[in-house]
MOPAC internal coordinates of N, CA, C and O (Angstrom, degrees):
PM7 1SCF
backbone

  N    0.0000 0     0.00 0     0.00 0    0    0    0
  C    1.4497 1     0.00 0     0.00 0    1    0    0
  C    1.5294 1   109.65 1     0.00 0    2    1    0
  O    1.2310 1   118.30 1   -26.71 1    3    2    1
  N    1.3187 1   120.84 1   153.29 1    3    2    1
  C    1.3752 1   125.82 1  -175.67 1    5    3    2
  C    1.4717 1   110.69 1   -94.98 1    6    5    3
  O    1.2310 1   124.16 1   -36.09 1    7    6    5
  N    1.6065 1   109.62 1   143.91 1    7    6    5
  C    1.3342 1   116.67 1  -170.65 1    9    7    6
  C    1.1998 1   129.86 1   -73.48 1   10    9    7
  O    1.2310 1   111.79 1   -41.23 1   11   10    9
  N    1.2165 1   133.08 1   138.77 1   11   10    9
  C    1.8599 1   130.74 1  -150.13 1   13   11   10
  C    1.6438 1   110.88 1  -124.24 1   14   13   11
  O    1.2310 1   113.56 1   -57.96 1   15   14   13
  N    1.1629 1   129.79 1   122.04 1   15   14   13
  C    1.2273 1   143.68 1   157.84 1   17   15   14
  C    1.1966 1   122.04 1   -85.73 1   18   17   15
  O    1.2310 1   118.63 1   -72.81 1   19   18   17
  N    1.5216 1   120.22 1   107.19 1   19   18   17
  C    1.2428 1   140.51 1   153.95 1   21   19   18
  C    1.6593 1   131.67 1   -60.31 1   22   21   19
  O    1.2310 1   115.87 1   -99.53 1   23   22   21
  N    1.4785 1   125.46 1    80.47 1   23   22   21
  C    1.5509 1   101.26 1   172.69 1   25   23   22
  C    1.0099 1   124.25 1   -54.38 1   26   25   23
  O    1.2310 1   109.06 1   -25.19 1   27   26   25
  N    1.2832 1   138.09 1   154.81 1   27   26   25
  C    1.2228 1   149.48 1   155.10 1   29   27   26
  C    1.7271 1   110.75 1    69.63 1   30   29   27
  O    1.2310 1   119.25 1   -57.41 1   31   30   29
  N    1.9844 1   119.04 1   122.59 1   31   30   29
  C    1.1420 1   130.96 1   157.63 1   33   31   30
  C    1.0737 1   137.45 1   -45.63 1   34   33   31
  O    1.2310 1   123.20 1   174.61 1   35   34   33
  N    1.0978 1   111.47 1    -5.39 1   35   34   33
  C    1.7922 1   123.82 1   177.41 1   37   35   34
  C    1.9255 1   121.75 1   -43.96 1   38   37   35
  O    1.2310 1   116.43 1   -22.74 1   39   38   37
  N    1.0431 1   124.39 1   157.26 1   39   38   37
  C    1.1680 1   109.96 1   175.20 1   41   39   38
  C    1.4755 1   114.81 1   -52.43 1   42   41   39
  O    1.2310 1   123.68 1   132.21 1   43   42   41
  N    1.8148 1   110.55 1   -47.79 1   43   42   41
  C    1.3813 1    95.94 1   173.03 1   45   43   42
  C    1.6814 1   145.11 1   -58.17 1   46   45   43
  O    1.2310 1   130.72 1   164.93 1   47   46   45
  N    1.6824 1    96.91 1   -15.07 1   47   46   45
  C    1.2499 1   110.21 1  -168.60 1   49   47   46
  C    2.1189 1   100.15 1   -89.81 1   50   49   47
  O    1.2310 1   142.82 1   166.22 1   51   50   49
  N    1.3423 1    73.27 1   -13.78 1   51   50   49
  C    1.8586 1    86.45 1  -174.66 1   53   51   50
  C    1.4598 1   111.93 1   -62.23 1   54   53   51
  O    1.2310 1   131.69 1   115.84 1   55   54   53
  N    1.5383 1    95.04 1   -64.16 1   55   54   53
  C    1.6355 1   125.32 1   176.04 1   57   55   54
  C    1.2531 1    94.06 1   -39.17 1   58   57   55
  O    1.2310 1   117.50 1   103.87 1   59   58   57
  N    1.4722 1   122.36 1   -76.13 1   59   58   57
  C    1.9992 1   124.13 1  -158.01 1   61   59   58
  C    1.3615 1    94.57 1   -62.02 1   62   61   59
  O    1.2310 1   104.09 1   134.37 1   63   62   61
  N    1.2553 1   146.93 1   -45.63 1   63   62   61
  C    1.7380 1   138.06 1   155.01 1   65   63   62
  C    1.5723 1   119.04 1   -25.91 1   66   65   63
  O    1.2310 1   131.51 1   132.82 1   67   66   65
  N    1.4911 1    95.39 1   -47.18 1   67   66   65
  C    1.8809 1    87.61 1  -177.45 1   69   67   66
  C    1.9572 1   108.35 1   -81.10 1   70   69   67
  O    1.2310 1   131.39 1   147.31 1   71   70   69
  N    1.1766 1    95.62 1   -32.69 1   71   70   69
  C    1.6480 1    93.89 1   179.83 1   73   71   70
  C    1.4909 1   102.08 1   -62.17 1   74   73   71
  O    1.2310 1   119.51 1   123.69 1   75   74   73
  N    1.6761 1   118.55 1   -56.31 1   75   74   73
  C    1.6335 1   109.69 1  -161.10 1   77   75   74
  C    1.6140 1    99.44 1   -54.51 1   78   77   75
  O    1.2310 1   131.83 1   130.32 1   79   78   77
  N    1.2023 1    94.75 1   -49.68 1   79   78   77
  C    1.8952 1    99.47 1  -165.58 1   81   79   78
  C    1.6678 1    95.15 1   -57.41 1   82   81   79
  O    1.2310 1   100.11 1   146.07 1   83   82   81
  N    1.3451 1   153.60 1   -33.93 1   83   82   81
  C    1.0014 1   143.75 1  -179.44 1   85   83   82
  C    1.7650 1   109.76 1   -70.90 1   86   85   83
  O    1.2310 1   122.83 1   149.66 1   87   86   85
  N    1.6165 1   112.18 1   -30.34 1   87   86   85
  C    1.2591 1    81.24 1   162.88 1   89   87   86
  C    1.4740 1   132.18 1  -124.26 1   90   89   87
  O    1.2310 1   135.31 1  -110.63 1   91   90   89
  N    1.7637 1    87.98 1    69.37 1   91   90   89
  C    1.6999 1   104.21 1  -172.57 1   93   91   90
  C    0.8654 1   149.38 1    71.46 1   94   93   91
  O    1.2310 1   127.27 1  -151.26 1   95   94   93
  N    1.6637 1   103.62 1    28.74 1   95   94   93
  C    1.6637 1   132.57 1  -166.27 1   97   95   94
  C    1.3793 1   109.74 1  -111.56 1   98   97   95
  O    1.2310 1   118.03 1   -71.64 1   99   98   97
  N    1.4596 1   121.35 1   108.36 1   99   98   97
  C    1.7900 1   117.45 1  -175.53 1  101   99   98
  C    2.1314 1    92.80 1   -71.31 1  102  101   99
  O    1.2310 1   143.18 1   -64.83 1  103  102  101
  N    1.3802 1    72.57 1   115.17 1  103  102  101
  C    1.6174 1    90.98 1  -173.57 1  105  103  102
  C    1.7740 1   112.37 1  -113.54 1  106  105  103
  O    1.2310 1   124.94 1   -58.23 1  107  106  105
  N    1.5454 1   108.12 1   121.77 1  107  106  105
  C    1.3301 1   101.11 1  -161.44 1  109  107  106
  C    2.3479 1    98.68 1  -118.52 1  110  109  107
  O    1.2310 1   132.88 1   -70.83 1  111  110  109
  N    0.7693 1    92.71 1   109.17 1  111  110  109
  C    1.6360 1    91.37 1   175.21 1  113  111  110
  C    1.6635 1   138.07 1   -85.69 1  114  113  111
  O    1.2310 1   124.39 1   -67.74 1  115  114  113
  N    1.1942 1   109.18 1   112.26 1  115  114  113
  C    1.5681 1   131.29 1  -137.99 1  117  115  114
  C    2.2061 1    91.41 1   -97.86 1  118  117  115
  O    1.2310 1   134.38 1   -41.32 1  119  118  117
  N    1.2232 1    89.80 1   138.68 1  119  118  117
  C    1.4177 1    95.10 1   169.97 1  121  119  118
  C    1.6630 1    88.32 1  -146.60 1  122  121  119
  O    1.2310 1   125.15 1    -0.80 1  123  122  121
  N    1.6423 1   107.72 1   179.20 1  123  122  121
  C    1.8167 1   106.88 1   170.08 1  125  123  122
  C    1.2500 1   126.62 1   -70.01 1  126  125  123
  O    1.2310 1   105.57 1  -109.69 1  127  126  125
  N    1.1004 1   144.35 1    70.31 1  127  126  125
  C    1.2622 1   154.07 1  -151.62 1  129  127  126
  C    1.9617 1   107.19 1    75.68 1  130  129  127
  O    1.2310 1   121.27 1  -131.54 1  131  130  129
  N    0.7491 1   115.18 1    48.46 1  131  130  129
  C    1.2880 1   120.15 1   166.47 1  133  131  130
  C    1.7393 1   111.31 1  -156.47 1  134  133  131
  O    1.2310 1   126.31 1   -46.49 1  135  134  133
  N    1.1343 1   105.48 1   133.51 1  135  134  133
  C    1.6672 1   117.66 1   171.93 1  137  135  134
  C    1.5557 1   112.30 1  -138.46 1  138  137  135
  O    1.2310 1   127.25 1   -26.50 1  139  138  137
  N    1.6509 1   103.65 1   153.50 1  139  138  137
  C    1.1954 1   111.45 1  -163.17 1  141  139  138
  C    1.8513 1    83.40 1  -132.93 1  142  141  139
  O    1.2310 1   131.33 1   -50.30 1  143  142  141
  N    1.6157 1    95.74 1   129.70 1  143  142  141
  C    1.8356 1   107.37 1  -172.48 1  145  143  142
  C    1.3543 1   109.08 1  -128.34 1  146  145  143
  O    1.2310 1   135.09 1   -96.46 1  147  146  145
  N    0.9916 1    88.41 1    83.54 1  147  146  145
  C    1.7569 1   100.76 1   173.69 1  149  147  146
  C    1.7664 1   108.82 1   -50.61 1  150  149  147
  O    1.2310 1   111.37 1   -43.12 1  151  150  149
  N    1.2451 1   133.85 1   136.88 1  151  150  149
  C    1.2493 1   128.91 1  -163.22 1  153  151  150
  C    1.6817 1   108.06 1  -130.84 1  154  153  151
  O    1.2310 1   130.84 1   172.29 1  155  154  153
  N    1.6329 1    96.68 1    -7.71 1  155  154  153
  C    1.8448 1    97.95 1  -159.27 1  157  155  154
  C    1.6395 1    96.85 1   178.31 1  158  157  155
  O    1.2310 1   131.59 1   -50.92 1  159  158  157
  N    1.5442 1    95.24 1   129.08 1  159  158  157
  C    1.6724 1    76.68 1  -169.45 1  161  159  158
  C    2.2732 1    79.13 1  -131.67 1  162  161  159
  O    1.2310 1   134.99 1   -34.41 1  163  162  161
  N    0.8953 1    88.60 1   145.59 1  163  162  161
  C    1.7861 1    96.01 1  -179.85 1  165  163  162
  C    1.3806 1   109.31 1  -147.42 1  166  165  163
  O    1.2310 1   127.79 1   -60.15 1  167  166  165
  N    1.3759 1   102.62 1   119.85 1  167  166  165
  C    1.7460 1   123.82 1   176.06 1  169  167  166
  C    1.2453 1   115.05 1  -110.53 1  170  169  167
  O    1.2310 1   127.64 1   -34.76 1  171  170  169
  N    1.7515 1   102.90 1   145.24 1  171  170  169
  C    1.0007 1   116.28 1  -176.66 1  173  171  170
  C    1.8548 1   128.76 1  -167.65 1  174  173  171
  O    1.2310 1   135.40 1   -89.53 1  175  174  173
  N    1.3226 1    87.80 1    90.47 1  175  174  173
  C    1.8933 1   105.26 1  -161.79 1  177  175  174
  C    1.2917 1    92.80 1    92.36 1  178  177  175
  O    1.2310 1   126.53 1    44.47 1  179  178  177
  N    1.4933 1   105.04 1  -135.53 1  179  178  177
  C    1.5876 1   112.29 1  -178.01 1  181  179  178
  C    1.2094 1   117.28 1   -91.03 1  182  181  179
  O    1.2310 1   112.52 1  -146.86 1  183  182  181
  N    1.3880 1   131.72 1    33.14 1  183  182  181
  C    1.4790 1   123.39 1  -176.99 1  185  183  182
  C    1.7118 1    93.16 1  -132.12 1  186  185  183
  O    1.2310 1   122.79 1   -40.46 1  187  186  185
  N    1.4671 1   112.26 1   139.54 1  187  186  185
  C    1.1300 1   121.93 1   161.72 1  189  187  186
  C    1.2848 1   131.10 1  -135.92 1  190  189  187
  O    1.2310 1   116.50 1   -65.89 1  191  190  189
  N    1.5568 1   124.27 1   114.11 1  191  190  189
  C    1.1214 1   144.29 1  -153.50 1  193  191  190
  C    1.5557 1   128.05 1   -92.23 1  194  193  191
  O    1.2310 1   120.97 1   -69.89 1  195  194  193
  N    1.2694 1   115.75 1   110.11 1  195  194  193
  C    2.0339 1   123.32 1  -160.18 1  197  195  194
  C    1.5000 1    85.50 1  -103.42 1  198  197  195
  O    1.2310 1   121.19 1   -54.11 1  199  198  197
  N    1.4806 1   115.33 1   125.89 1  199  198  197
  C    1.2142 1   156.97 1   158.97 1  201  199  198
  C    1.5582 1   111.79 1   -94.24 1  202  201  199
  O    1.2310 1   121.37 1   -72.93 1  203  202  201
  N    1.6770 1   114.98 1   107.07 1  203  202  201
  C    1.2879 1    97.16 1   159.84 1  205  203  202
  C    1.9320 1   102.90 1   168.42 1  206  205  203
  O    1.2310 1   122.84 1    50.41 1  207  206  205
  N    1.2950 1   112.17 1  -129.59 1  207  206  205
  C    1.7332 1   122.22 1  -176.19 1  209  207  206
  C    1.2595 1   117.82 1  -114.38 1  210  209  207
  O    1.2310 1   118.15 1   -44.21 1  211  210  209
  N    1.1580 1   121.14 1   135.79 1  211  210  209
  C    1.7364 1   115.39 1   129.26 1  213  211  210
  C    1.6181 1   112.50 1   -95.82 1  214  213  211
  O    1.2310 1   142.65 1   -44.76 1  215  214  213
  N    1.2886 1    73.61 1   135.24 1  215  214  213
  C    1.8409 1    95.73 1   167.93 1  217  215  214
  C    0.7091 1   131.29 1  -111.43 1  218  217  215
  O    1.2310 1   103.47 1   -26.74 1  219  218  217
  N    1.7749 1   148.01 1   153.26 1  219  218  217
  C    1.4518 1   147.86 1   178.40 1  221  219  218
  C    1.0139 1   123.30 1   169.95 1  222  221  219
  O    1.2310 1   109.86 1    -2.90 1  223  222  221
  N    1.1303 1   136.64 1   177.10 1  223  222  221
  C    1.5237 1   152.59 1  -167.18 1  225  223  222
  C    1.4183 1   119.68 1  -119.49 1  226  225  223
  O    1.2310 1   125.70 1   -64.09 1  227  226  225
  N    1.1859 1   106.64 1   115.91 1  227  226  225
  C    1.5253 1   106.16 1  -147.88 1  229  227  226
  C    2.2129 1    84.36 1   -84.94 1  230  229  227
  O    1.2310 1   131.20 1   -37.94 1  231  230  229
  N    1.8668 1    96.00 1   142.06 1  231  230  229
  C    1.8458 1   115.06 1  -159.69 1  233  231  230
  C    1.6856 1    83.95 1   -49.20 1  234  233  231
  O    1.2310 1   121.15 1   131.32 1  235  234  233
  N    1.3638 1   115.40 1   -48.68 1  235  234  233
  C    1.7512 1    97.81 1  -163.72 1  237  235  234
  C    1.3449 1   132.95 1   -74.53 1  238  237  235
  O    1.2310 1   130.54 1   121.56 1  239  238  237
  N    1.3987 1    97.27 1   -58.44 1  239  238  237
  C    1.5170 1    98.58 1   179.08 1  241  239  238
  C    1.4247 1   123.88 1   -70.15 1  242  241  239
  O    1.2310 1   132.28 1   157.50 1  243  242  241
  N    1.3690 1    93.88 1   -22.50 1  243  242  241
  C    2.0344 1   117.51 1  -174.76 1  245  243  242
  C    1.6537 1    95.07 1    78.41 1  246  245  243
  O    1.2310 1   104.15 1  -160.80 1  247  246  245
  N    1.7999 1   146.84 1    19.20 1  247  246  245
  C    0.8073 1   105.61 1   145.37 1  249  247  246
  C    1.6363 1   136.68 1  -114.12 1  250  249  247
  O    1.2310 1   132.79 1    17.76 1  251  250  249
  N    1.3669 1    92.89 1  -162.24 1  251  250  249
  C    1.8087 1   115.18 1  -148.14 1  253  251  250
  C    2.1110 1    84.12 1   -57.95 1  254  253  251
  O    1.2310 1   125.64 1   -34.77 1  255  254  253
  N    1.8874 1   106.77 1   145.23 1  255  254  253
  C    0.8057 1   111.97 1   176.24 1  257  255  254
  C    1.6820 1   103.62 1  -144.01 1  258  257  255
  O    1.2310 1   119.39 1   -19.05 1  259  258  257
  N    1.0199 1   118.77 1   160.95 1  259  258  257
  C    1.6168 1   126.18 1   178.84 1  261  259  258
  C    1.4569 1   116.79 1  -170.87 1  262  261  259
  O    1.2310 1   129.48 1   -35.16 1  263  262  261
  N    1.7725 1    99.33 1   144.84 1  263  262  261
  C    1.4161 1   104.87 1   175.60 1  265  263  262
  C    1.5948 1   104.36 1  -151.53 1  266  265  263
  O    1.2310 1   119.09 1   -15.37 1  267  266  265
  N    1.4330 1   119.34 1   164.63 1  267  266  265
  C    1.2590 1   136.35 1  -150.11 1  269  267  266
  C    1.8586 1    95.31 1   -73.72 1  270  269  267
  O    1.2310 1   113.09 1   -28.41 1  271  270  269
  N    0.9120 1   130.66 1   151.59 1  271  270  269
  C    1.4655 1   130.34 1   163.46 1  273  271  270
  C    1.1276 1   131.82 1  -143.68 1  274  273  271
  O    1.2310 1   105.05 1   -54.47 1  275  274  273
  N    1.5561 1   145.27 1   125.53 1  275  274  273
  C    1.5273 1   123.75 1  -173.49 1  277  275  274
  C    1.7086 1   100.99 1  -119.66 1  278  277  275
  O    1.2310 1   122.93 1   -41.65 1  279  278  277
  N    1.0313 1   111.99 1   138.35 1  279  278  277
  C    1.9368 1   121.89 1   173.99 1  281  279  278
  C    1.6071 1   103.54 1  -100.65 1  282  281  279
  O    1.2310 1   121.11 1   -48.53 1  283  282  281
  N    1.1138 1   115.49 1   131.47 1  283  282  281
  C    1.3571 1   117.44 1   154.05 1  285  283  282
  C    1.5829 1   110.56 1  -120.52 1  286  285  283
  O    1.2310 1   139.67 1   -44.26 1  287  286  285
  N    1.1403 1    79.46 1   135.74 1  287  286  285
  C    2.2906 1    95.48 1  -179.60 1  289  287  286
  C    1.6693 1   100.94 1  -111.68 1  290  289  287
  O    1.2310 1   126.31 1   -30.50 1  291  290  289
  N    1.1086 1   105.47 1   149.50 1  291  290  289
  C    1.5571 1   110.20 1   154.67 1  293  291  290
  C    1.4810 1   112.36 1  -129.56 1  294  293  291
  O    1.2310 1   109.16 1   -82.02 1  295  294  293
  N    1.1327 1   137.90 1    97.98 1  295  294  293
  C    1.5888 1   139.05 1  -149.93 1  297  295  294
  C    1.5319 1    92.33 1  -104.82 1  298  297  295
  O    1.2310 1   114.95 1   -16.57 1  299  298  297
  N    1.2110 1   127.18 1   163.43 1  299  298  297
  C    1.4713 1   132.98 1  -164.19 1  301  299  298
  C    1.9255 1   100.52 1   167.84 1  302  301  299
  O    1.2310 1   128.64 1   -78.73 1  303  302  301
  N    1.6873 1   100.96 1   101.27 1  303  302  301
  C    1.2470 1   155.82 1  -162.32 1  305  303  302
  C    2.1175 1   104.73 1    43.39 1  306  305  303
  O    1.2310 1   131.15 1  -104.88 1  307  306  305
  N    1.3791 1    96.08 1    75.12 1  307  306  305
  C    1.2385 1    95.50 1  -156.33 1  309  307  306
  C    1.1774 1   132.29 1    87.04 1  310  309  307
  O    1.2310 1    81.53 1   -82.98 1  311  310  309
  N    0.6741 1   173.13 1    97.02 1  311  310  309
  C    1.4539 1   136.07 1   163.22 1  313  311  310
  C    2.2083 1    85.65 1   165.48 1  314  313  311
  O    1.2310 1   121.79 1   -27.45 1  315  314  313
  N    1.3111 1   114.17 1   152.55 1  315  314  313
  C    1.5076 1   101.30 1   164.11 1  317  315  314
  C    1.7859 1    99.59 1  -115.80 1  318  317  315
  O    1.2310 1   133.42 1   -51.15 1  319  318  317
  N    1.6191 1    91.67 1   128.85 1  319  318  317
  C    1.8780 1    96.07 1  -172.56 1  321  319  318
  C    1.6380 1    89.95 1  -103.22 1  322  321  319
  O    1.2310 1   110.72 1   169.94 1  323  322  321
  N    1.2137 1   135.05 1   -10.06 1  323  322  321
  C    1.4674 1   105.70 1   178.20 1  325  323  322
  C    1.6071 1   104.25 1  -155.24 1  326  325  323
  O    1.2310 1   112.87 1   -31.79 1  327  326  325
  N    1.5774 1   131.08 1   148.21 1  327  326  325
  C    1.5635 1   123.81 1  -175.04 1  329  327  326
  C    1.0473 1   103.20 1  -157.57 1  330  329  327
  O    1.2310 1   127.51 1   -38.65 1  331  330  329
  N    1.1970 1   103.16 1   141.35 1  331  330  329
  C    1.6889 1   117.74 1  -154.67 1  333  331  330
  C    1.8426 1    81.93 1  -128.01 1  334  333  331
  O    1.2310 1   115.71 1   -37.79 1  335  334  333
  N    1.7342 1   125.75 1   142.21 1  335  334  333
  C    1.1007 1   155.07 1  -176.27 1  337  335  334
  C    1.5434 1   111.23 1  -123.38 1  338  337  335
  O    1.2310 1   125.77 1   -51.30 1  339  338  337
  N    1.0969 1   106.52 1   128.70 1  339  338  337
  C    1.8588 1   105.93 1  -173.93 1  341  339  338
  C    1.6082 1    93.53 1  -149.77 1  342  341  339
  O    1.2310 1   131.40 1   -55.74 1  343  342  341
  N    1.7789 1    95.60 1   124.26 1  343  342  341
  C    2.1315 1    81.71 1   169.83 1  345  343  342
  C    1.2783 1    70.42 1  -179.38 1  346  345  343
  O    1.2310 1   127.67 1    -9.32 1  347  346  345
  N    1.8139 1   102.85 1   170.68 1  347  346  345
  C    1.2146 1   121.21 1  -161.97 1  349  347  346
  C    1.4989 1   117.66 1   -97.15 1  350  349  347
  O    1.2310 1   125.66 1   -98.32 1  351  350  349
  N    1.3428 1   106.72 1    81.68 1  351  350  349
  C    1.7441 1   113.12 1   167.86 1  353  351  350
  C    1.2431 1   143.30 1   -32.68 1  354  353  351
  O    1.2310 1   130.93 1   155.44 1  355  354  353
  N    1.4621 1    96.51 1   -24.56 1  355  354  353
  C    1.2728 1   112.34 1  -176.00 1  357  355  354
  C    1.8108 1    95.12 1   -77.90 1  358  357  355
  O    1.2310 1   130.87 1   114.53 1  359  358  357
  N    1.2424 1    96.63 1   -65.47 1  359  358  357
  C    1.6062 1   114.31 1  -165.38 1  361  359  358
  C    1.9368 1    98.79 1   -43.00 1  362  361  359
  O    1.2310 1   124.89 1   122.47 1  363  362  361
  N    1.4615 1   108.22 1   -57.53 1  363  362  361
  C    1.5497 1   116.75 1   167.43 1  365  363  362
  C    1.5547 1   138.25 1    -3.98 1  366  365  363
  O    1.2310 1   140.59 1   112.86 1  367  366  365
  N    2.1856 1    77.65 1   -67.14 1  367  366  365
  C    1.5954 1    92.91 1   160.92 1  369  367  366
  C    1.2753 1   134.74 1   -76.29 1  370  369  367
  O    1.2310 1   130.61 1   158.69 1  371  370  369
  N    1.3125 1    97.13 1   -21.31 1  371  370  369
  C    1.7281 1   105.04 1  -174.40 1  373  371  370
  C    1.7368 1    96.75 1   -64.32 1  374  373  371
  O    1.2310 1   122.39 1   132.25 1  375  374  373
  N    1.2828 1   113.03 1   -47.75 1  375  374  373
  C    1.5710 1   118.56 1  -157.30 1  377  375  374
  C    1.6335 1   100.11 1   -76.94 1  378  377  375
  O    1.2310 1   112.02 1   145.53 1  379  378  377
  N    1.1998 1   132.65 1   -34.47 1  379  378  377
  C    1.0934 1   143.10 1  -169.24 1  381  379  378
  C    1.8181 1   114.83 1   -76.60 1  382  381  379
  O    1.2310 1   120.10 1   180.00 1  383  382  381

């Protein structure tokens, strides 16, 4: 499958990320100096699980920064009704 660019992190831009990547689209999500890299996505019942990065450019120096991130969705008839965010804050600030 061919690789897909998402503008914007928004929930909506989130959502069309978890659908393309569900149907086998290396899907990469673009903000202005920030990206979100899904690396591994694993389902199971109603929960579906995004494996992967944030990326960005840290405001001062402008350089490249990254840290580990996991998404959980629970989607219910389409649609994502609830998302849970987990990543390392600590590490965030340090890099930021």
């Amino acid at each position: 499958m061919a690789g897909v660019i998402v503008i914007g992190g928004g929930m909506g831009g989130l959502s069309t990320a978890l659908l393309l990547a569900g149907d086998g689209h290396e899907v990469t999500v673009l903000e202005r100096d920030f990206a979100v890299v899904p690396d591994q996505f694993v389902a199971e019942g109603d929960t579906v699980v995004a494996l992967g990065n944030y990326t960005w450019k840290h405001k001062g120096s402008r350089e490249p920064a990254s840290v580990k991130m996991v998404h959980v969705w629970t989607p219910d008839d389409g649609k994502a009704v609830a998302f849970q965010q987990h990543v390392d804050t600590v590490r965030v600030r340090e890099l930021s």
